[in-house]
Jmol script that loads the backbone (N, CA, C; Angstrom):
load data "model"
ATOM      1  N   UNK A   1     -30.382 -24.038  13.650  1.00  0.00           N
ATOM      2  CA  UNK A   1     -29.420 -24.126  12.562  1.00  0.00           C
ATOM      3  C   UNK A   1     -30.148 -24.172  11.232  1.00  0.00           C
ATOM      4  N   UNK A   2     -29.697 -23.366  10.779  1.00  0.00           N
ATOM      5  CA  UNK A   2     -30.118 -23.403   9.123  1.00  0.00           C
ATOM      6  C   UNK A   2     -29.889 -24.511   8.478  1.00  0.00           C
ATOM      7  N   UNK A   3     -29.950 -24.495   6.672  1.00  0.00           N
ATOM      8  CA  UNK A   3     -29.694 -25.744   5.919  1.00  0.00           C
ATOM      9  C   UNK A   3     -27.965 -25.515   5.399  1.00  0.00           C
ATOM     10  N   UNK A   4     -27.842 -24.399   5.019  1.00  0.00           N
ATOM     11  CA  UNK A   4     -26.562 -24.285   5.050  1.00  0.00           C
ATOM     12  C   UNK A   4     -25.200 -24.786   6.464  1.00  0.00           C
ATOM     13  N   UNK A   5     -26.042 -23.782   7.387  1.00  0.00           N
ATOM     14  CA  UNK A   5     -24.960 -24.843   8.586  1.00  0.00           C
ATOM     15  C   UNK A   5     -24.905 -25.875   8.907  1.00  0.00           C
ATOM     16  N   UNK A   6     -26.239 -26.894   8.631  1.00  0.00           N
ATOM     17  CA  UNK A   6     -26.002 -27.995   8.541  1.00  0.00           C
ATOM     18  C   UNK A   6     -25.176 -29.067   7.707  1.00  0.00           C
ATOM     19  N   UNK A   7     -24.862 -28.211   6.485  1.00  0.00           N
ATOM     20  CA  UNK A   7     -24.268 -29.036   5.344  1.00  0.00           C
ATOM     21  C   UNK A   7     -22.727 -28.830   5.920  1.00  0.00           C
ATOM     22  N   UNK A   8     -22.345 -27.369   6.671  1.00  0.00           N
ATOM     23  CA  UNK A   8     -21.256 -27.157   7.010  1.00  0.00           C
ATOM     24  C   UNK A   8     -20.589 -28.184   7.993  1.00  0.00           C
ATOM     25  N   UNK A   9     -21.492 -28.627   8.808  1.00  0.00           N
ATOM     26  CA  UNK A   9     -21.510 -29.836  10.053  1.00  0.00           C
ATOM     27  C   UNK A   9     -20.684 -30.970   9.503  1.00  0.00           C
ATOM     28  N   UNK A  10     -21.525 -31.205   8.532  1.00  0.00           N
ATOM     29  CA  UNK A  10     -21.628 -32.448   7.929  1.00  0.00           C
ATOM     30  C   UNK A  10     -20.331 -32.674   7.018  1.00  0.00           C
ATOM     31  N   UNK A  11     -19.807 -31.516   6.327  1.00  0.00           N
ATOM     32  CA  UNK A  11     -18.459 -31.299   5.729  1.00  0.00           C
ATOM     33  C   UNK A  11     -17.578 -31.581   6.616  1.00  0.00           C
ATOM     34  N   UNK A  12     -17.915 -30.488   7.652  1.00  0.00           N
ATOM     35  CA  UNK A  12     -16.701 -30.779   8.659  1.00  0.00           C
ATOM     36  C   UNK A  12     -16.632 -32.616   9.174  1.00  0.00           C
ATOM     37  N   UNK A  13     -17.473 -33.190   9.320  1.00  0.00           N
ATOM     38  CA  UNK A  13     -17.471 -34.773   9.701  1.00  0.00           C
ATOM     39  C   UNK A  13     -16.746 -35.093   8.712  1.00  0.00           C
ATOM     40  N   UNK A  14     -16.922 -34.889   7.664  1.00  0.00           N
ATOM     41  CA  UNK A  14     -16.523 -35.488   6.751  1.00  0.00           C
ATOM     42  C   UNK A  14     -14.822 -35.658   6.489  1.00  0.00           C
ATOM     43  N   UNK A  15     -14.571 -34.207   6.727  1.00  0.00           N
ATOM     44  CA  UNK A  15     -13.244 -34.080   6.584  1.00  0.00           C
ATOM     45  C   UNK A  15     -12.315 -34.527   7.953  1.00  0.00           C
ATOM     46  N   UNK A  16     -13.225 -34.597   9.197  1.00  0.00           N
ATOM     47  CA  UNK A  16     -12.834 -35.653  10.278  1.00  0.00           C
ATOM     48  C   UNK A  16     -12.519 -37.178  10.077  1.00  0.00           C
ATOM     49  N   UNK A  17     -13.124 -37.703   9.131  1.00  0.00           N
ATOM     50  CA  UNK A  17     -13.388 -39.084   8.779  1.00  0.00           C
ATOM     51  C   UNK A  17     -11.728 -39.110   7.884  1.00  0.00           C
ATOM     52  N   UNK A  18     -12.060 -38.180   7.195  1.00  0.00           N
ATOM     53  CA  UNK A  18     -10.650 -38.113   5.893  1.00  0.00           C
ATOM     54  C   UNK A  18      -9.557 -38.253   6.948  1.00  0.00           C
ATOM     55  N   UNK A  19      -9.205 -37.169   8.072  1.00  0.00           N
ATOM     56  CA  UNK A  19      -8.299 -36.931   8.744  1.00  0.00           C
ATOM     57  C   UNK A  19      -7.865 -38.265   9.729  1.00  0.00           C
ATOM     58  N   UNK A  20      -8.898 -39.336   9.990  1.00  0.00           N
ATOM     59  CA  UNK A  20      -8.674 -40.323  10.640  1.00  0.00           C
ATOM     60  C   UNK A  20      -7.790 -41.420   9.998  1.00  0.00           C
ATOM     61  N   UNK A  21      -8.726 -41.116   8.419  1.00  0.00           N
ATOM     62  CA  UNK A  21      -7.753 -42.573   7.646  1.00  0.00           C
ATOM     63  C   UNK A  21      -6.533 -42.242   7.317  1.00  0.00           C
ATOM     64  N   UNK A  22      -6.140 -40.808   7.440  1.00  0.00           N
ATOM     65  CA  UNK A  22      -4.435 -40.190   7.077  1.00  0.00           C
ATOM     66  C   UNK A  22      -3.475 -40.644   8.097  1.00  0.00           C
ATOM     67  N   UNK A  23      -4.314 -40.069   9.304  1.00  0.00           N
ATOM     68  CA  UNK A  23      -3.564 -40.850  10.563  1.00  0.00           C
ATOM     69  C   UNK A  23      -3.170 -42.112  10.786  1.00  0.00           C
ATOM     70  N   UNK A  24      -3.864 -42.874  10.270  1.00  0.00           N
ATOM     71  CA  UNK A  24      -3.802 -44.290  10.557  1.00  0.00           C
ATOM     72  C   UNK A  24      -2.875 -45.060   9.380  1.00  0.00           C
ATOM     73  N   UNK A  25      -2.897 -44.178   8.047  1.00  0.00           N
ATOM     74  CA  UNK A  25      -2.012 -44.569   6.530  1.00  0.00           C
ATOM     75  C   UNK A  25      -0.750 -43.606   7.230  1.00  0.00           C
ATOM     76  N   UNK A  26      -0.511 -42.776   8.056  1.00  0.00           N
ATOM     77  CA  UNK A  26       0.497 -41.955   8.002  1.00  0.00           C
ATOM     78  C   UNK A  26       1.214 -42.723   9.407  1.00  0.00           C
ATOM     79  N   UNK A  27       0.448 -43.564  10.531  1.00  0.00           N
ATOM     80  CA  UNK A  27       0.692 -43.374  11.387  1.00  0.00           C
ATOM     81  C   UNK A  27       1.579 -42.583  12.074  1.00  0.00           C
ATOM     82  N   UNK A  28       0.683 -41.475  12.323  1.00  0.00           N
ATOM     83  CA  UNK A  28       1.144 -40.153  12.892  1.00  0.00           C
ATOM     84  C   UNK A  28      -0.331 -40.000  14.169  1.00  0.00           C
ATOM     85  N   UNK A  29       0.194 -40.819  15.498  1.00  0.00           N
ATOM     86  CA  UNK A  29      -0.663 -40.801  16.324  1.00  0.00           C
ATOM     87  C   UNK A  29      -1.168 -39.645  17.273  1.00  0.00           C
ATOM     88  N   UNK A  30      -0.809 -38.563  17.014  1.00  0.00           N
ATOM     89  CA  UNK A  30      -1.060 -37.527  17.663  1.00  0.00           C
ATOM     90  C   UNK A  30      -1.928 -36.943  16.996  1.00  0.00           C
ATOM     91  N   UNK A  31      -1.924 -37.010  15.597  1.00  0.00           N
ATOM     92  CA  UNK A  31      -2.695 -36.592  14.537  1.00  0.00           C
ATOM     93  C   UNK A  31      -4.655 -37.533  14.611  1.00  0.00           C
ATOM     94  N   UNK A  32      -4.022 -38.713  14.806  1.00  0.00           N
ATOM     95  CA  UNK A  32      -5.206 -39.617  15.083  1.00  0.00           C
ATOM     96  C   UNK A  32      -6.025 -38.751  16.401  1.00  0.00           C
ATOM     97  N   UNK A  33      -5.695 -38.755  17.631  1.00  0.00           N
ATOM     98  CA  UNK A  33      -6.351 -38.068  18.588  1.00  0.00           C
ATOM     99  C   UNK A  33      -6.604 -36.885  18.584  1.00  0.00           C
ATOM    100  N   UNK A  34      -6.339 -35.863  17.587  1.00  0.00           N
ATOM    101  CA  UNK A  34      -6.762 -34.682  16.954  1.00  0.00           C
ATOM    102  C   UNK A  34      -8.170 -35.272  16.160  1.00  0.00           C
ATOM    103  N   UNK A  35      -7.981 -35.933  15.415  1.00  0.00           N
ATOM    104  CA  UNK A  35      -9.168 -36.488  14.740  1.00  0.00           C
ATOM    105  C   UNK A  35     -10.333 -36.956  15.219  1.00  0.00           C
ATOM    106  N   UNK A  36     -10.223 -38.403  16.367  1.00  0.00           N
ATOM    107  CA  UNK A  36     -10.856 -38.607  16.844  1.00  0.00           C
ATOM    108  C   UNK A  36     -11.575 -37.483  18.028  1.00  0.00           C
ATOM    109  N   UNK A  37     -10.673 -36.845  18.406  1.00  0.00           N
ATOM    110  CA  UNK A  37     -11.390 -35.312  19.640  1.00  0.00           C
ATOM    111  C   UNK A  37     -12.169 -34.691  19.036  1.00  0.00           C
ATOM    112  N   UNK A  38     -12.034 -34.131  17.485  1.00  0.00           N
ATOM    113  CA  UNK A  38     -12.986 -33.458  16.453  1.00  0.00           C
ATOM    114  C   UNK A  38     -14.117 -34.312  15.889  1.00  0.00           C
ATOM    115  N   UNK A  39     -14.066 -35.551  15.890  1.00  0.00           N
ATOM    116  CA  UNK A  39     -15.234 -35.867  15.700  1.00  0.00           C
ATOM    117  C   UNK A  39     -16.331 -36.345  17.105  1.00  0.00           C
ATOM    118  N   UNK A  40     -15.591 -36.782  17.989  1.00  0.00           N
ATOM    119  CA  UNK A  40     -16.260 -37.042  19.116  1.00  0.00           C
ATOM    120  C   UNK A  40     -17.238 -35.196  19.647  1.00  0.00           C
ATOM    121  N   UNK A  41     -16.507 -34.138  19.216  1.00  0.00           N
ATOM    122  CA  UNK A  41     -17.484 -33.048  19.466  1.00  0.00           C
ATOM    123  C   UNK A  41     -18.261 -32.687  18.505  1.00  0.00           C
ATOM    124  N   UNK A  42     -17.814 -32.928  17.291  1.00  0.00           N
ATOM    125  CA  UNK A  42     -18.880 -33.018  16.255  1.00  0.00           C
ATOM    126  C   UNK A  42     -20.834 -34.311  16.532  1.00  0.00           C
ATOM    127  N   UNK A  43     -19.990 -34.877  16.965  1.00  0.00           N
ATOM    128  CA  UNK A  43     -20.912 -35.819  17.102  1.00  0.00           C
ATOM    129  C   UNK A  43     -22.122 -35.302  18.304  1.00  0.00           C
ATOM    130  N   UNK A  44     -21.661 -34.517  19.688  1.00  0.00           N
ATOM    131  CA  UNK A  44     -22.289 -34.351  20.289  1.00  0.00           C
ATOM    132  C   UNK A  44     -23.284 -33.316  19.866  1.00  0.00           C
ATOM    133  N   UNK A  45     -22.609 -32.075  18.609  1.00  0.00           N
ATOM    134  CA  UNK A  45     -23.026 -31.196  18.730  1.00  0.00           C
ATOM    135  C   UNK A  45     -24.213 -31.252  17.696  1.00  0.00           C
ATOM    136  N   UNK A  46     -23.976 -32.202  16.808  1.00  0.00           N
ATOM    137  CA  UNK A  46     -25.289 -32.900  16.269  1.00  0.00           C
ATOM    138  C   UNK A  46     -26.089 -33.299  16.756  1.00  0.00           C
ATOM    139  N   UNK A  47     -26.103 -34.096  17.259  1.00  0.00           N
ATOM    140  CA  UNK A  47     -26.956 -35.395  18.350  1.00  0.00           C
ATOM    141  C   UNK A  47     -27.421 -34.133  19.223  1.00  0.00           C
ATOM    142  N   UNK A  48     -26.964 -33.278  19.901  1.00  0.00           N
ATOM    143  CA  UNK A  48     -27.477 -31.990  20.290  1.00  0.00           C
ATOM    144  C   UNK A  48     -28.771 -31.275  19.599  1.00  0.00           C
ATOM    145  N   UNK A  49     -28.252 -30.979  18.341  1.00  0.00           N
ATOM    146  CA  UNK A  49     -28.824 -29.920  17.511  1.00  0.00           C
ATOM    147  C   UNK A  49     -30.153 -30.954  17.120  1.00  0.00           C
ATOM    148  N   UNK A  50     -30.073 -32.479  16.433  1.00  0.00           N
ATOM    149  CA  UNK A  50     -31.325 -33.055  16.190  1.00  0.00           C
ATOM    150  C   UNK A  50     -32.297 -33.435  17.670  1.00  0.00           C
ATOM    151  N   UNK A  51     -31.615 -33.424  18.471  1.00  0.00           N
ATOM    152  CA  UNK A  51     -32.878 -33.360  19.415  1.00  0.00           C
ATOM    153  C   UNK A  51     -33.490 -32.087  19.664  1.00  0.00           C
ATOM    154  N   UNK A  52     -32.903 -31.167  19.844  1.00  0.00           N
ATOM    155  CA  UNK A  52     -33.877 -29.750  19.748  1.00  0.00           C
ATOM    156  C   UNK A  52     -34.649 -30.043  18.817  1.00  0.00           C
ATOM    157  N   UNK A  53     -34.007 -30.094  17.547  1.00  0.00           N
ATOM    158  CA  UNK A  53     -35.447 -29.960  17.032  1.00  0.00           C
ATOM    159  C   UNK A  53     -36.438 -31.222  16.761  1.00  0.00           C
ATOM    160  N   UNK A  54     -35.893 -32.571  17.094  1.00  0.00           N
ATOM    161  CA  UNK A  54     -36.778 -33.242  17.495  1.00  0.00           C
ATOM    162  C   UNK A  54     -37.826 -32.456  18.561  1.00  0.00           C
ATOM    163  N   UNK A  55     -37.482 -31.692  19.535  1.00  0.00           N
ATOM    164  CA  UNK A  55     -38.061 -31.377  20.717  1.00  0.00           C
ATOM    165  C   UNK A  55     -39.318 -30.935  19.935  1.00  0.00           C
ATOM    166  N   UNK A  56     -38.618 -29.701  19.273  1.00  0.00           N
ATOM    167  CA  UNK A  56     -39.699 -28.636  18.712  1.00  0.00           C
ATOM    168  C   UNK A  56     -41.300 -29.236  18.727  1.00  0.00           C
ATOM    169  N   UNK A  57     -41.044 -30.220  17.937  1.00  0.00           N
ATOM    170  CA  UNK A  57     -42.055 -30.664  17.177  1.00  0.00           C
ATOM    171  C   UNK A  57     -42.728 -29.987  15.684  1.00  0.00           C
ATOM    172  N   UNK A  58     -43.828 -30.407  15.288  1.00  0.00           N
ATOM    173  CA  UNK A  58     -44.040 -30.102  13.880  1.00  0.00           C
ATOM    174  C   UNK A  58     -44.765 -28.700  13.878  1.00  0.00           C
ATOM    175  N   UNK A  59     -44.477 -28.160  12.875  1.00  0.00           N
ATOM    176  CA  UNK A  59     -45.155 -26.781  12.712  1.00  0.00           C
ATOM    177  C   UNK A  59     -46.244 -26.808  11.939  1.00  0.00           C
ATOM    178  N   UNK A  60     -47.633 -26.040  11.957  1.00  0.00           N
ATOM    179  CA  UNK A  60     -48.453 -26.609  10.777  1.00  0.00           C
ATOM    180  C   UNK A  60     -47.837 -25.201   9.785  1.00  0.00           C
ATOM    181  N   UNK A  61     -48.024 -25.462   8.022  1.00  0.00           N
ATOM    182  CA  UNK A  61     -47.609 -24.234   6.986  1.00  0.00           C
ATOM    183  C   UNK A  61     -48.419 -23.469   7.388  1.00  0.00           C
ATOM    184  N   UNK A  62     -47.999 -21.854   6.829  1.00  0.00           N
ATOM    185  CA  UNK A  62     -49.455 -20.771   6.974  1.00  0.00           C
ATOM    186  C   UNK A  62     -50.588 -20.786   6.596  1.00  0.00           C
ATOM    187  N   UNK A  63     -50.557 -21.426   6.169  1.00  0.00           N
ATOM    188  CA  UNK A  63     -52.363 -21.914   5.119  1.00  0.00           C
ATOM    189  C   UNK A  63     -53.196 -22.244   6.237  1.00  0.00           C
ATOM    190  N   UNK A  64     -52.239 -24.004   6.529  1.00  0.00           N
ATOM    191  CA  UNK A  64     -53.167 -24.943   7.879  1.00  0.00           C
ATOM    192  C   UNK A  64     -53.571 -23.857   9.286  1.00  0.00           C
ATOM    193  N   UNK A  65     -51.996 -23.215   9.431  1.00  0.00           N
ATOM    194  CA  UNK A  65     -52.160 -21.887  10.673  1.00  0.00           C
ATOM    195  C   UNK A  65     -53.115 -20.931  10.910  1.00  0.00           C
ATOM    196  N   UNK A  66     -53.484 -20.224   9.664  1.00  0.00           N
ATOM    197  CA  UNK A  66     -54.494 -19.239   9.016  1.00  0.00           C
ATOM    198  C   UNK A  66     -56.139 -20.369   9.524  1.00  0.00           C
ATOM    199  N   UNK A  67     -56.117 -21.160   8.805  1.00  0.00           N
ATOM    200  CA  UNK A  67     -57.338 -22.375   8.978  1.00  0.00           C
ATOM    201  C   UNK A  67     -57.748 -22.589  10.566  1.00  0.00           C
ATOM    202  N   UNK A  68     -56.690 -22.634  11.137  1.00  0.00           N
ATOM    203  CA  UNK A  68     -56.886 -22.875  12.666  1.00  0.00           C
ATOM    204  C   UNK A  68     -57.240 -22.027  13.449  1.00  0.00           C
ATOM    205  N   UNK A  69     -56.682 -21.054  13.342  1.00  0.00           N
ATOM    206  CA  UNK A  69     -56.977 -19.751  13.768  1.00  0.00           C
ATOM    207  C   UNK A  69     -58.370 -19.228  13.262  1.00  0.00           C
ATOM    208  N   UNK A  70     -58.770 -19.124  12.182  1.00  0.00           N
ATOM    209  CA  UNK A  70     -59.938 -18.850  11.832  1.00  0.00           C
ATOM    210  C   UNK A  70     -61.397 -19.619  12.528  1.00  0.00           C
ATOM    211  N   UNK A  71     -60.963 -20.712  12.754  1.00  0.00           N
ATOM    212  CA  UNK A  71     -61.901 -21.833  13.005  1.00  0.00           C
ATOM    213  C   UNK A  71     -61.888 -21.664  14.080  1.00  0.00           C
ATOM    214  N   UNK A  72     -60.977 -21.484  15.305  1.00  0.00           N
ATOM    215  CA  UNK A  72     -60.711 -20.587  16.711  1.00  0.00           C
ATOM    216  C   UNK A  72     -61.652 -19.761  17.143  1.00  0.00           C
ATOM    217  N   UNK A  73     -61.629 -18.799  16.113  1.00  0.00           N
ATOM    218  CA  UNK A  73     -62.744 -17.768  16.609  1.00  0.00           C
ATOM    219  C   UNK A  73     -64.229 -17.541  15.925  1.00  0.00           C
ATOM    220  N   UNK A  74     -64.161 -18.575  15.705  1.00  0.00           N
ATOM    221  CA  UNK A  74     -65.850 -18.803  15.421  1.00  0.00           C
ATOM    222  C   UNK A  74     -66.698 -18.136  14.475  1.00  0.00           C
ATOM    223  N   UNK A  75     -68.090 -18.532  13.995  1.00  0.00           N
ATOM    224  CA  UNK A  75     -68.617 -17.393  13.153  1.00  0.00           C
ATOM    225  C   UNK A  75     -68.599 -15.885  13.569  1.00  0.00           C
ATOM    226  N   UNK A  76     -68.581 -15.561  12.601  1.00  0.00           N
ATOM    227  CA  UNK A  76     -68.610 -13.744  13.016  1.00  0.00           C
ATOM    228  C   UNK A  76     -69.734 -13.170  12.947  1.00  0.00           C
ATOM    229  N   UNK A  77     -71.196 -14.001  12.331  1.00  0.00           N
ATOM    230  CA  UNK A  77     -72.735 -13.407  12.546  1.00  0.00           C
ATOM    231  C   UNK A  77     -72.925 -13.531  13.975  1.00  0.00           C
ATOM    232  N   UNK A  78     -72.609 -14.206  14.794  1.00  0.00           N
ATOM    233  CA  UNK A  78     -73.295 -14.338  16.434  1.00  0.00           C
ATOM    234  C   UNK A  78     -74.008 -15.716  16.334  1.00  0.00           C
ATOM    235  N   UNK A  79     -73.701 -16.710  15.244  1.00  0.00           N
ATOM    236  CA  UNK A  79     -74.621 -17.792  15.534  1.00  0.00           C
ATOM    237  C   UNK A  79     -73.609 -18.490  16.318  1.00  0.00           C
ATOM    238  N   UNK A  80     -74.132 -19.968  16.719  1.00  0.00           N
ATOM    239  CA  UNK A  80     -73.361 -21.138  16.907  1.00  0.00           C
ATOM    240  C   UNK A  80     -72.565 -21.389  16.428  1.00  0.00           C
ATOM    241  N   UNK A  81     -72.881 -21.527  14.524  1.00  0.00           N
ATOM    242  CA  UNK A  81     -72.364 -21.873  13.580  1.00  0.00           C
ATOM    243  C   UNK A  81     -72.637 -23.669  13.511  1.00  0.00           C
ATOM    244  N   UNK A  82     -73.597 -24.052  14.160  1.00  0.00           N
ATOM    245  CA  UNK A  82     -74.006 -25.133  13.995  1.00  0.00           C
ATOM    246  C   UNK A  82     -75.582 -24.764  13.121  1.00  0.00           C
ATOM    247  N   UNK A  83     -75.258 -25.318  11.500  1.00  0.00           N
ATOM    248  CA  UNK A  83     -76.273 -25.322  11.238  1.00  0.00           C
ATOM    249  C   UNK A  83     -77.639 -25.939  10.783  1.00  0.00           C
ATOM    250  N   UNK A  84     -77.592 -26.934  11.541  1.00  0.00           N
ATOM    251  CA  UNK A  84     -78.156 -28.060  11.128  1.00  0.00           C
ATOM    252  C   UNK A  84     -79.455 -27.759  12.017  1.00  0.00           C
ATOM    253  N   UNK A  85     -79.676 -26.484  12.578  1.00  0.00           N
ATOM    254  CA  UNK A  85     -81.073 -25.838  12.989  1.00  0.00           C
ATOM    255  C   UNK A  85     -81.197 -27.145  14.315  1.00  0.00           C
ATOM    256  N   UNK A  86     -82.946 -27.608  14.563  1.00  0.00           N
ATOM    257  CA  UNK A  86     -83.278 -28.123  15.399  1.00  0.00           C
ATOM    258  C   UNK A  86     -82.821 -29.654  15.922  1.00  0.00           C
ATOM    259  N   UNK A  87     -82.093 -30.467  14.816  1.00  0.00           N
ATOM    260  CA  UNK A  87     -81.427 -31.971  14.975  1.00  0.00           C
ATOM    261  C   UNK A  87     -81.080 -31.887  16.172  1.00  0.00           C
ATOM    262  N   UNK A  88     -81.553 -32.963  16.611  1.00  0.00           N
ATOM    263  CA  UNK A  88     -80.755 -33.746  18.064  1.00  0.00           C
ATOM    264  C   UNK A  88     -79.740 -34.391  17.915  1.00  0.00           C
ATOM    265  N   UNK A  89     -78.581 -33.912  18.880  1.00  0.00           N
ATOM    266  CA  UNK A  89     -77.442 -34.173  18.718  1.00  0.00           C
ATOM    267  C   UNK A  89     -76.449 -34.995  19.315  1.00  0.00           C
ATOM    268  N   UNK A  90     -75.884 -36.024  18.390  1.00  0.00           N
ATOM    269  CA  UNK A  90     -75.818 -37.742  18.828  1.00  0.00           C
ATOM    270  C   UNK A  90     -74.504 -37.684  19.429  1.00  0.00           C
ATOM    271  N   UNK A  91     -73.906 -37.814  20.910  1.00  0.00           N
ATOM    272  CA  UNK A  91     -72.603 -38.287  21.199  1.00  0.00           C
ATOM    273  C   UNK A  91     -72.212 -39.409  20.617  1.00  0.00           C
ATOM    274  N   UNK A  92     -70.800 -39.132  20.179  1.00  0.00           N
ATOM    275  CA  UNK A  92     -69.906 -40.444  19.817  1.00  0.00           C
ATOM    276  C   UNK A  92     -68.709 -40.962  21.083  1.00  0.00           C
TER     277      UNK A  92
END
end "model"
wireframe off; spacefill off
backbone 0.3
color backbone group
């Protein structure tokens, strides 16, 4: 979902919320369980949509992506790319 459909979500809750307190100032109870049914699927379909992309997880920008990738495939002369020549080299 985009940023726009999300704001659309969120309108629509909104105007669920409106539609609850009419019901309840109008008592017009059929109207109430119209309300409450629209937000009870609103709700799932959120709580839905933020766990996907909870799932996702984080993306790095193209910069960091480009960086990673580069660093991936190593120098391009044929060295190591360790250049600290003959040093003995200390595990941490």
């Amino acid at each position: 979902m985009a940023a726009p459909r999300l704001l659309i979500v969120f309108t629509l809750a909104v105007l669920g919320v409106v539609l609850v307190v009419a019901a309840l100032a109008g008592g017009s109870w059929w109207l109430l369980a119209v309300a409450v049914l629209a937000l009870a699927i609103g709700t799932v379909v959120a709580v839905a949509y933020f766990g996907k992309t909870l799932a996702q997880g984080d993306k790095p920008d193209p910069v960091t992506a480009a960086r990673l990738e580069e660093d991936d495939e190593g120098p391009r002369d044929g060295s190591s790319g360790d250049d600290r020549g003959d040093e003995p080299r200390m595990a941490i």
